[in-house]
Phi, psi and omega in degrees: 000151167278136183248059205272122144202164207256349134327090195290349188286296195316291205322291219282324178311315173317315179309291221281326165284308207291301181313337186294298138339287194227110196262354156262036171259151163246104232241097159300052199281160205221145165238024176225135177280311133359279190289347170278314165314335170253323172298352184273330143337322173234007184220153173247128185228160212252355177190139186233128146237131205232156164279188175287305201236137182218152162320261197350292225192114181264155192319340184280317177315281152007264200321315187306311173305292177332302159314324194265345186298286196227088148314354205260339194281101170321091174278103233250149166246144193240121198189122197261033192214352189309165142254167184298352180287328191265336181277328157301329169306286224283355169272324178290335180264014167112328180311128192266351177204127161259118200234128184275117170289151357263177184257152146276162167324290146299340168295302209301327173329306182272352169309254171032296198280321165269355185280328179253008163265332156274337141348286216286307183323287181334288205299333195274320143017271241260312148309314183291316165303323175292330184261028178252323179296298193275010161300307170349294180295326215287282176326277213321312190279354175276262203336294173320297163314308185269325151330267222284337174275042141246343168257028159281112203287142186272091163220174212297353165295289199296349136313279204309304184282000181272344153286322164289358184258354194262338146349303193258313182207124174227197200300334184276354163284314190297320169273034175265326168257015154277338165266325152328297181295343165319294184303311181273344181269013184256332188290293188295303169322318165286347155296334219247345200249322163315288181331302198282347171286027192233285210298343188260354164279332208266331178233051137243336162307291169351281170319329194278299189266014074032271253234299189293331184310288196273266195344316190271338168283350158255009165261338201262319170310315151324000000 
């Protein structure tokens, strides 16, 4: 995960709980939002917690880039100075978490903690749809295949060639690919019921730290 803040104190502490804490994380910290920014660009990290407001470059500027890199990656913000206006900006622009300095420990932990869990969701997502996808073509191009050998008009070209041809497809291909497309359209069903079990803790995490977001900041307001 990404650790961004221009606080060289704040950094190295976080760094040093966040290692403590959750000690199979690999915890990357940056104090130029720049320089997080061209490593994000070329390294894929599974959570970025950045702070709001920095010299360089403020957090919302960040999250916006960050989002347009890997939309997928979940950005959590940190910040002692928000108001709740800025904190609904900064949930409407994709943030998966707003956390008010200072914090607690276990609070921020579990932002964190869940921030990579929906990460892990996303990504497994994001595989079923591509092999959902490529089931798809996989059908299209079988569908295609058995339309033309059965609406091939029968003439002496099309003799000659169904002889130089029958090697590769005769009556037992087709029905070797017709039990294929069987197979993959039982396959895609069974993908697709996957799928929507991956996708629905993946929006409901959202929805959850969404809602826990602007509550504590308005609570905290009160």
């Amino acid at each position: 995960m990404m650790l961004v803040d221009d606080d060289p104190c704040l950094l190295a502490g976080l760094t040093d709980m966040l290692q403590f804490r959750l000690p199979h994380v690999r915890v990357t910290p940056f104090d130029s939002p720049w320089a997080a920014l061209a490593r994000f660009k070329t390294t894929e990290f599974a959570t970025v917690v950045t702070d709001l407001r920095m010299k360089e470059l403020d957090g919302l500027a960040l999250l916006r880039q960050a989002h347009a890199i890997r939309p997928r990656v979940p950005v959590i913000m940190m910040s002692g100075h928000a108001e709740r206006a800025v904190v609904i900006d900064a949930m409407s622009m994709g943030a998966f978490d707003v956390l008010r300095k200072p914090f607690d420990r276990d609070e921020f932990v579990t932002a964190v903690t869940y921030a990579l869990a929906a990460h892990k969701l996303s990504r497994e997502v994001k595989a079923r749809q591509l092999h959902l996808h490529r089931m798809t073509q996989k059908i299209a191009v079988l569908d295609a295949r058995i339309q033309a050998s059965q609406e091939t008009p029968i003439t002496i070209p099309s003799i000659r060639q169904c002889i130089q041809t029958s090697r590769q497809l005769n009556q037992s291909s087709v029905v070797l690919m017709k039990r294929s497309l069987d197979r993959i359209h039982r396959q895609m069903i069974l993908l697709e019921a996957r799928l929507k079990e991956t996708e629905r803790p993946l929006l409901t995490a959202w929805q959850e730290a969404h809602r826990w977001a602007i509550y504590r900041f308005t609570d905290q307001a009160t």
